[in-house]
C-alpha positions as CSV (number, residue, x, y, z in Angstrom):
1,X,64.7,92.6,216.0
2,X,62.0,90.5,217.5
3,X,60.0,91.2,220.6
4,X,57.9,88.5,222.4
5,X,56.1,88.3,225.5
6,X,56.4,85.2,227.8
7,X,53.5,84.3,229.6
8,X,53.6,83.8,233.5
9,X,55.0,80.8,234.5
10,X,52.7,78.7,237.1
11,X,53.3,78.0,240.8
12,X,54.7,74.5,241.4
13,X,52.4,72.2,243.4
14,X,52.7,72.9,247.4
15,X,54.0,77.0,246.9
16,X,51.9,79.8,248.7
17,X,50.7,82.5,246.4
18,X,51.5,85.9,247.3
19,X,55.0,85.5,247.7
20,X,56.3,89.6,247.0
21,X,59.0,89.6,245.0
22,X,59.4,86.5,243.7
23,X,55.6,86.5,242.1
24,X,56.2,89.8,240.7
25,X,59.2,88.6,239.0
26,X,57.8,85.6,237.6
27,X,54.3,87.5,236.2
28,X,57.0,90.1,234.4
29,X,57.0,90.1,231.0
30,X,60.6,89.0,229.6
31,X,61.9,90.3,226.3
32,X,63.3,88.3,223.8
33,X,66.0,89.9,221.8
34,X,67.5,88.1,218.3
35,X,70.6,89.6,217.8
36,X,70.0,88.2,214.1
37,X,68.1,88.7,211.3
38,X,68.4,86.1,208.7
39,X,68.9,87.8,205.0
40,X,65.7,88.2,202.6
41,X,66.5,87.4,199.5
42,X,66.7,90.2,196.9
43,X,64.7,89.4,193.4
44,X,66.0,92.3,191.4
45,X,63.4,93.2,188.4
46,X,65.5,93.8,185.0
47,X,65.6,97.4,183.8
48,X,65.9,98.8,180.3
49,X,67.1,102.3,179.5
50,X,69.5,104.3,178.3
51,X,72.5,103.6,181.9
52,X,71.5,100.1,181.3
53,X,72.6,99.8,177.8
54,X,75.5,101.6,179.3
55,X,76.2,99.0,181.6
56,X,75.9,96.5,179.3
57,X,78.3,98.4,177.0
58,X,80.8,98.1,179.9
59,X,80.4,94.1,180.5
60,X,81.3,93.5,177.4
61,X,83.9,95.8,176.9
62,X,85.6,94.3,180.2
63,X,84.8,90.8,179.2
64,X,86.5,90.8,176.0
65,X,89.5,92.2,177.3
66,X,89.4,89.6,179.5
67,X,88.9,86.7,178.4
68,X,90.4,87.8,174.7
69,X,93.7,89.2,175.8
70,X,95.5,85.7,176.7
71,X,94.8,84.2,173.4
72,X,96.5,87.4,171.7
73,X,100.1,86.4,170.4
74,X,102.7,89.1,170.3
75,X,107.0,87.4,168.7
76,X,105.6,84.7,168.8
77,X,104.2,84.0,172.2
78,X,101.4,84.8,174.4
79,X,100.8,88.7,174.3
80,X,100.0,89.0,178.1
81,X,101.8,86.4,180.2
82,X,103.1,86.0,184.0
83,X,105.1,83.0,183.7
84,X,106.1,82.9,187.2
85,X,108.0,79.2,187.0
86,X,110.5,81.2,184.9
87,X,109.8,84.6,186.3
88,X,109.2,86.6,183.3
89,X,106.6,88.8,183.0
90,X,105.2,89.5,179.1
91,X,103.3,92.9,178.9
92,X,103.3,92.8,174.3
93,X,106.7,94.3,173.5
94,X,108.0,94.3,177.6
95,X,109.6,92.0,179.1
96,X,110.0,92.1,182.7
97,X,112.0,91.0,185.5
98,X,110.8,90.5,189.6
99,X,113.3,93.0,190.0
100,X,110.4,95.6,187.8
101,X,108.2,94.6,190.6
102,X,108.2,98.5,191.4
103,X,106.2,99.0,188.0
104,X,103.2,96.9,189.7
105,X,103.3,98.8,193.0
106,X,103.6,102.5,191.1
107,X,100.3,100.7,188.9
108,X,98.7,100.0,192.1
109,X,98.9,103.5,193.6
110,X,97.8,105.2,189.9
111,X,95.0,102.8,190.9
112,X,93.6,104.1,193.8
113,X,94.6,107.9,192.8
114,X,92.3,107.6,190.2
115,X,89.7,105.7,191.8
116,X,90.1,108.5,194.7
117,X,89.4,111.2,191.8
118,X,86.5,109.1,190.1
119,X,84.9,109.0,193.3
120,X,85.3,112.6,194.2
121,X,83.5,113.4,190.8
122,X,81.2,110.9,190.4
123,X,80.7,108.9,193.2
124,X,80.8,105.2,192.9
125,X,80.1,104.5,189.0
126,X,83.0,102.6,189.3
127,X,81.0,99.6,191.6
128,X,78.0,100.3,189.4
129,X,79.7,99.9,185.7
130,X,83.2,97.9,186.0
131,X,83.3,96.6,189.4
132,X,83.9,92.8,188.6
133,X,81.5,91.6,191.4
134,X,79.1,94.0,189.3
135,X,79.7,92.7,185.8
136,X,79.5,88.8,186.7
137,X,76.4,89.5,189.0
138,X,74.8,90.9,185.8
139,X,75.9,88.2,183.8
140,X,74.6,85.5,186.2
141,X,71.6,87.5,186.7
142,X,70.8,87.7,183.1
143,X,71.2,83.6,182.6
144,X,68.9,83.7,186.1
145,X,66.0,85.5,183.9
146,X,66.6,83.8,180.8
147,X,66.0,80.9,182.4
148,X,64.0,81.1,185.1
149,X,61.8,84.3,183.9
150,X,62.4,87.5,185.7
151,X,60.9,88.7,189.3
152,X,57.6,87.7,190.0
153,X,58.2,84.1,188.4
154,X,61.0,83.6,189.9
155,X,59.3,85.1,193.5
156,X,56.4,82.8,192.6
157,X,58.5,79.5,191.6
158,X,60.6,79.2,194.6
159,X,57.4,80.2,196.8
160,X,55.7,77.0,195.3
161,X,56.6,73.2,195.5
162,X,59.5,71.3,193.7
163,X,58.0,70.1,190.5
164,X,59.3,69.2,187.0
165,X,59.1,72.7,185.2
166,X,60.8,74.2,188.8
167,X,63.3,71.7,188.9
168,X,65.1,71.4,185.3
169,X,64.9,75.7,185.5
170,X,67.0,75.4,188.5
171,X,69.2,72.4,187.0
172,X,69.5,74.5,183.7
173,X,70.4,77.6,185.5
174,X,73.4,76.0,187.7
175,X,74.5,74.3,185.0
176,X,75.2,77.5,183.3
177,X,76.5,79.4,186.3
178,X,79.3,76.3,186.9
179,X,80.1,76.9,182.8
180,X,80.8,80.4,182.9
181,X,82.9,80.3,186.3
182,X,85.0,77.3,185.2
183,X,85.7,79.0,181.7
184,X,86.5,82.3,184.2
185,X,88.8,80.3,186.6
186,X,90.8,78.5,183.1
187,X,90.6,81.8,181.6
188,X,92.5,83.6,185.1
189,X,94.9,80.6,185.1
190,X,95.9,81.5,180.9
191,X,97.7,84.7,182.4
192,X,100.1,82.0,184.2
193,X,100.1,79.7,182.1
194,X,100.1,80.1,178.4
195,X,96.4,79.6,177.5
196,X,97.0,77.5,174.8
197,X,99.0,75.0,176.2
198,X,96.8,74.7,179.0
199,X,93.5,74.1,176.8
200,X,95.9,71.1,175.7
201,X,96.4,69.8,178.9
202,X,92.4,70.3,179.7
203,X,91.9,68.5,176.6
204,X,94.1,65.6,177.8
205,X,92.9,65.7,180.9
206,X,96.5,66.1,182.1
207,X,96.4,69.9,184.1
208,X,98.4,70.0,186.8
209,X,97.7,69.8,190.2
210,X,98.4,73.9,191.1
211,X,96.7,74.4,187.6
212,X,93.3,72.5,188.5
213,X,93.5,74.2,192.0
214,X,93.5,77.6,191.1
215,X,90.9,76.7,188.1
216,X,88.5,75.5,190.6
217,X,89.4,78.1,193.5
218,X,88.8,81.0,190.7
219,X,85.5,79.8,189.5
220,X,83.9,78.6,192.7
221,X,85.0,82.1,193.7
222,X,83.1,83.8,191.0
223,X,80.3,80.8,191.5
224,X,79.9,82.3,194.4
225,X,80.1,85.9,194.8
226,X,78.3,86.5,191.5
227,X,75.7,83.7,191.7
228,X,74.8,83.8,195.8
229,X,76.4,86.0,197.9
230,X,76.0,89.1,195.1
231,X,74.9,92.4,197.1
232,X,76.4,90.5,200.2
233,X,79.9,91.3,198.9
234,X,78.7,94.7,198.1
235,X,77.5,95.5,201.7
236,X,79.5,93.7,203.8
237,X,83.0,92.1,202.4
238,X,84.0,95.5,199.8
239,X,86.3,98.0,201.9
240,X,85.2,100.7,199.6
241,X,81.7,101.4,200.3
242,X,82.9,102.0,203.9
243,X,85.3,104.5,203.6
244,X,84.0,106.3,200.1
245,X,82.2,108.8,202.8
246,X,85.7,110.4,203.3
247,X,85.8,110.8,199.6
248,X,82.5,112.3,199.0
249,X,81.3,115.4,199.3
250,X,78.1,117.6,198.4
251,X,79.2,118.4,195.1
252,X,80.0,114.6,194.4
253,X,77.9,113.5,191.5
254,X,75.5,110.3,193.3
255,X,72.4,108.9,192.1
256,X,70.0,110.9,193.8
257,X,65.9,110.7,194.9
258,X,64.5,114.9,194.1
259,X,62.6,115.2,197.2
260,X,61.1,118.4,197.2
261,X,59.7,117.6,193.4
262,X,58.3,113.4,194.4
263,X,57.0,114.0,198.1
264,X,54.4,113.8,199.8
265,X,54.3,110.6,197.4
266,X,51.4,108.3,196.6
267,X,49.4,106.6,193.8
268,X,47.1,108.3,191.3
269,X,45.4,107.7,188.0
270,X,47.2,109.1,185.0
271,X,44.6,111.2,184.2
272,X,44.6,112.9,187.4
273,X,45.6,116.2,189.0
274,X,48.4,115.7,191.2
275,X,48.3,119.1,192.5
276,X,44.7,119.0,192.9
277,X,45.3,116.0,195.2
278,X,48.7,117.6,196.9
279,X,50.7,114.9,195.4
280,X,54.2,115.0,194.4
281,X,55.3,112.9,191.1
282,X,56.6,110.3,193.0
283,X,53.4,107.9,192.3
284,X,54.8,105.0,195.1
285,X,55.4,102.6,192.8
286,X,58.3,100.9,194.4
287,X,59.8,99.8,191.1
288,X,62.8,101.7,192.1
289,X,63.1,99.1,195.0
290,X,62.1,96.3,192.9
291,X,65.4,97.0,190.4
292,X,67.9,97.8,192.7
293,X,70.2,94.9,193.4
294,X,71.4,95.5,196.9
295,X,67.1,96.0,197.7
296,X,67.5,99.6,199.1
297,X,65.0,102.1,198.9
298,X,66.7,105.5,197.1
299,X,63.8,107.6,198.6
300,X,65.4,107.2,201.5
301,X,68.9,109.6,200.9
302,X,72.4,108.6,200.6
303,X,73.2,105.4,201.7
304,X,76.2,103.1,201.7
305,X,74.2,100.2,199.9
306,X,74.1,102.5,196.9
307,X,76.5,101.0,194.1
308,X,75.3,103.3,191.7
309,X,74.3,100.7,189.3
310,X,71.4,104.2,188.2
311,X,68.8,100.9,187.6
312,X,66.4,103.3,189.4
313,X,66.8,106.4,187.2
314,X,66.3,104.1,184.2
315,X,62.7,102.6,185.8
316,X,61.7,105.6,187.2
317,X,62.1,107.3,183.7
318,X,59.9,105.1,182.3
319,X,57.1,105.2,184.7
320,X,57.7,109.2,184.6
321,X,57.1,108.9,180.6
322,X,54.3,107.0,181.2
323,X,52.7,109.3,184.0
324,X,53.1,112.6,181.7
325,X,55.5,114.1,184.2
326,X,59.0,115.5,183.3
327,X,62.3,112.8,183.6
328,X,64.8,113.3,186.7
329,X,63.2,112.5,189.9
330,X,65.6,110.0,190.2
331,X,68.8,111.4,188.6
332,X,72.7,111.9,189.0
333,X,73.1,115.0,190.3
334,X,75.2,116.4,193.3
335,X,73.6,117.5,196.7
336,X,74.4,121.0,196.0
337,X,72.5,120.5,192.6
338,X,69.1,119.3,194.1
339,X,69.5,121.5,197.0
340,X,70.1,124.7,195.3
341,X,68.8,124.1,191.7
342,X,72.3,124.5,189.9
343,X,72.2,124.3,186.2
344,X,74.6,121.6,184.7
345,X,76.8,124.3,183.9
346,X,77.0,125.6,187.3
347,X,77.8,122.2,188.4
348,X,80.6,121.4,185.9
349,X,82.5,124.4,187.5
350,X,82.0,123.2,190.9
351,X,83.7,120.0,189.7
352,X,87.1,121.8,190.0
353,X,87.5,122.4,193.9
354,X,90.6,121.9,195.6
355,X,90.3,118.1,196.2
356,X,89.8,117.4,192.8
357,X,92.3,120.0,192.0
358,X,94.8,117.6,194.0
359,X,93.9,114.1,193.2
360,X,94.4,115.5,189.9
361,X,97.7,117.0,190.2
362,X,99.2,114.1,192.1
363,X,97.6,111.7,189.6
364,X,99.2,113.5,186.8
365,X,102.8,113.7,188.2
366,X,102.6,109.9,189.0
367,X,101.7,109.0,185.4
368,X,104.4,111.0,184.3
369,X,106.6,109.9,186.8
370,X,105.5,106.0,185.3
371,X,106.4,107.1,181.6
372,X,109.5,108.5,181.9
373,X,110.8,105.6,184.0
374,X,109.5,103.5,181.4
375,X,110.4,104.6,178.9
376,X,114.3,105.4,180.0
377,X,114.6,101.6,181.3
378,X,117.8,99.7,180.5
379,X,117.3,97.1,177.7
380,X,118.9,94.7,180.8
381,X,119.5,94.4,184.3
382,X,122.5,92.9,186.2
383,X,123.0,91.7,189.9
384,X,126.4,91.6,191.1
385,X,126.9,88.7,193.8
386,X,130.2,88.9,196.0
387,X,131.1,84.7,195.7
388,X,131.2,84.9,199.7
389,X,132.3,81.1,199.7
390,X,135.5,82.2,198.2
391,X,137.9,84.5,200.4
392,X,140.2,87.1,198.7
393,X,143.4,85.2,197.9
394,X,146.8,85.8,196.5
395,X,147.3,84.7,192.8
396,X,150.1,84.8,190.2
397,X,153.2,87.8,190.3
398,X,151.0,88.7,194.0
399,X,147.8,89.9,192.6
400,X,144.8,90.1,195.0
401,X,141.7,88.1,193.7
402,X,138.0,88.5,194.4
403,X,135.7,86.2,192.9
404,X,132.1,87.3,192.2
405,X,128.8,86.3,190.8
406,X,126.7,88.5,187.9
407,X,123.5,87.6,186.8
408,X,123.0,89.6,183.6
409,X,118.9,89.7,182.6
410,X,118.4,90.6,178.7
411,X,114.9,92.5,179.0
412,X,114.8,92.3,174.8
413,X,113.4,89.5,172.5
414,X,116.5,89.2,170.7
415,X,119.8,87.2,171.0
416,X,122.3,90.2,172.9
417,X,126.3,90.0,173.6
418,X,127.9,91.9,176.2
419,X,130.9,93.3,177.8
420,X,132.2,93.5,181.0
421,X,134.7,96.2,182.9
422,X,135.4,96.7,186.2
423,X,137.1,100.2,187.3
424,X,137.3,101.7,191.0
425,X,141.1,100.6,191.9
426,X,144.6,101.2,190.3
427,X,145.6,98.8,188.3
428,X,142.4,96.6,188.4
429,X,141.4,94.1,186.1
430,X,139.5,91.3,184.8
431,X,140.9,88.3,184.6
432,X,139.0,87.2,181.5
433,X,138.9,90.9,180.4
434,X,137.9,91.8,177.0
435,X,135.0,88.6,176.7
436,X,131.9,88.0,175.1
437,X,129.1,87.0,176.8
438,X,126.2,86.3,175.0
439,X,122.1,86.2,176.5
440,X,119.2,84.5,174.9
441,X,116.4,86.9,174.0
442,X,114.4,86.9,177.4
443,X,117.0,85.0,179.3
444,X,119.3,85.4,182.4
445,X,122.7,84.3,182.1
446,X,124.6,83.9,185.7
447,X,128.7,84.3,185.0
448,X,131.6,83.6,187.3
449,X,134.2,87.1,187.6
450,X,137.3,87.0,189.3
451,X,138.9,90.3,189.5
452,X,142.0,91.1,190.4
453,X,144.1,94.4,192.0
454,X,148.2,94.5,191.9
455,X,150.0,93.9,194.7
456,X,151.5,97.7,194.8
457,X,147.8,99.1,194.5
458,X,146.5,96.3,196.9
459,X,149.3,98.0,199.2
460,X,148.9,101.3,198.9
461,X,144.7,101.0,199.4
462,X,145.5,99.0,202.7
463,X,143.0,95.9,204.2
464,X,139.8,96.0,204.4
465,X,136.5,96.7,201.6
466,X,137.0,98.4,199.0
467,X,134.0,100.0,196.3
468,X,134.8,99.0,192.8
469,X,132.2,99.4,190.3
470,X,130.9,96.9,187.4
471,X,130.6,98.1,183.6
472,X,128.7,96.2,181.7
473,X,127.7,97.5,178.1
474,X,125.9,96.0,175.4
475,X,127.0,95.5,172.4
476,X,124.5,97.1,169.7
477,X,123.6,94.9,167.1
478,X,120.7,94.2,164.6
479,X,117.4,96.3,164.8
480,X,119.0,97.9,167.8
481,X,122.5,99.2,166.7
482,X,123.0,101.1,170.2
483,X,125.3,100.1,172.4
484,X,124.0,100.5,176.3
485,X,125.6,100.9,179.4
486,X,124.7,100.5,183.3
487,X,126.7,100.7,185.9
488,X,126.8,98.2,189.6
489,X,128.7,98.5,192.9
490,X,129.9,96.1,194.6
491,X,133.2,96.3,197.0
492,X,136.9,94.8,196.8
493,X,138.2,92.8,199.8
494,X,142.1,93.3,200.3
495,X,143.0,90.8,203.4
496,X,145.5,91.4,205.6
């Protein structure tokens, strides 16, 4: 916030001086407020250590699955695949249906369960390790010092004027950054669209139009988060580090500044006495600033900028190696850790209070919930369409006739043959009872029904809607041998 002073402003030609109010106002100083600050740009110093080989463990743990996963084959096609044009969904040996779109929203939810429990325990290790803004920052920001140098040449470079050696660095630099976030945006679009085929149609320069959007709109997004807006997204467009204060408590593992062992900080030789000078180890270094990527200041306490990224444990490790002094002023550890000097076995049993207790237990039922639906899931689905274009009519010796519509969905890899029965009505029947029907492997096969009631039973049920119930069993062949049933209600319209 900026404060300035305006000077008084001078009479006009012709006014008398001494005019009360209107002189007092005009000698009064005015304050200008900005009710903006622009951004200082952060030049995060790289770190070595023990969490950041850690962290690099985790990019490219996350980055092979990533980018590796589409170009797995599983029967003979893509291992991983969303083909929504023919809306199949290819998890390795599943195959699944929009109508399993309650498998995605029960993932979802084991989702945030567990990133509710994570967070409980440890605090946000989550944004510091796998978060993707976190990975691809740390990707870009390694090409950024391979190429540029790291802090103070960058720091110095853009501070000085656009030369040769300035310019082809910068051109080198977003050369790279456009690479890696084109081959991310073609690599999200190889979920959709088998990956192969679409490196085809790259190479032929013949993507198609919803193809090359989302290839671009995927990369400039990742251009742009990861390469400019980095902590930005961190601070100000991620949900989660403004509500993970609800989740947190004072046994919550966070990266945390030992203040009663660094203060009153300041600098010293190594060779001195820093209790001779009433010093604390904290020397005032302000490397742990210097690392951090969202620029806060640890020292400072608990703050929402914190991703837990633990750059500043690594740094100030290795100025506390170099000082003589013992490791862990900056450290994970829990409030209730630093505060009362717990032992690490004192704080592993406070890991198991009652929230934890219940993120746990609900966690736990869910997955369970998950595997057993999973795992007891019909081989095939089948919708059951009234034909409402076609009223209940009379047909031969006075039967009653409904006509409906099944679409039957073979959730296998394998050719399938199937048989349909209807029940729910004396006498009820099918007029093409006792069919095949056969389903690709992975197809949906959409077969006309008619169905028809005697005129006795018609008679005796009276007009109106009556439920009748669909039978359709598979017949087991091949590798699978069993035959499966499921069952579908629909209703059976005698007219008047």
């Amino acid at each position: 916030m900026d404060q300035a002073t305006a000077a008084p402003k001078p009479l006009p030609a012709g006014a008398a001086a001494g005019s009360g109010a209107d002189e007092h106002s005009e000698d009064a100083a005015t304050a200008v407020v900005s009710l903006y600050v622009k951004q200082k740009k952060i030049y995060a110093r790289a770190v070595s250590g023990w969490f950041a080989g850690w962290r690099w463990a985790f990019v490219w743990a996350t980055q092979l699955v990533f980018y590796g996963l589409p170009w797995l084959t599983w029967n003979d096609r893509q291992a991983v695949l969303f083909d929504l044009a023919a809306r199949r969904f290819y998890v390795f040996g599943m195959v699944l249906y929009p109508q399993d779109f309650i498998y995605l929203t029960a993932l979802l939810i084991l989702s945030a369960y567990a990133l509710f429990l994570f967070t409980a325990v440890a605090g946000r290790l989550w944004c510091g390790f796998t978060c993707p803004q976190t990975v691809y920052t740390e990707i870009f920001m390694w090409v950024e010092r391979k190429v540029q140098g790291d802090r103070n040449a960058r720091m110095k470079r853009d501070a000085g004027p656009w030369n040769l050696d300035r310019t082809w660095r910068a051109v080198v630099k977003q050369a790279s950054w456009i690479a890696i976030a084109l081959w991310t945006g073609f690599t999200f679009v190889g979920y959709f669209t088998p990956i192969r085929t679409l490196a085809q149609l790259v190479a032929q320069f013949g993507l198609g139009p919803w193809e090359t959007f989302w290839v671009l709109f995927y990369g400039f997004a990742t251009y742009g988060n990861a390469g400019f807006m980095r902590e930005q997204v961190c601070k100000y467009m991620c949900p989660y580090a403004r509500f993970q204060s609800a989740m947190f408590d004072k046994d919550t593992l966070i990266v945390g500044y030992d203040a009663e062992r660094g203060e009153p900080r300041g600098s010293r030789s190594r060779k001195a006495d820093r209790k001779a000078l009433g010093k604390g180890d904290c020397i005032d270094c302000g490397l742990c600033v210097q690392v951090c990527p969202t620029g806060i200041d640890i020292r400072k306490g608990l703050q929402y900028e914190c991703i837990g990224c633990t750059s500043c444990i690594d740094v100030c490790d290795g100025v506390m190696d170099k000082m003589g002094y013992p490791r862990g002023l900056v450290r994970f550890d829990t409030q209730n850790g630093m505060a009362q000097h717990l032992t690490p076995a004192q704080r592993l049993r406070r890991v198991f209070r009652p929230r934890v207790l219940v993120y746990t237990a609900i966690l736990l039922v869910l997955v369970t919930a998950l595997a057993v639906s999973i795992a007891l899931r019909s081989p095939f689905r089948v919708d059951v369409v009234r034909d409402r274009a076609s009223l209940a009519r009379i047909v031969d010796e006075g039967q009653i006739e409904n006509l409906y519509r099944l679409q039957i969905m073979n959730a296998t890899e394998e050719p399938q043959k199937y048989r349909l029965m209807v029940k729910g009505l004396p006498g009820i029947q099918l007029a093409d009872a006792g069919d095949v029907i056969d389903v690709g492997p992975a197809q949906a096969r959409w077969i006309a029904a008619a169905v028809r009631v005697p005129p006795e039973a018609a008679n005796n049920a009276g007009s109106g809607a009556h439920p009748i119930e669909f039978e359709i069993e598979r017949l087991g062949h091949g590798s699978d041998a069993q035959a499966v049933r499921t069952v579908e209600k629909s209703t059976f319209v005698v007219p008047r």
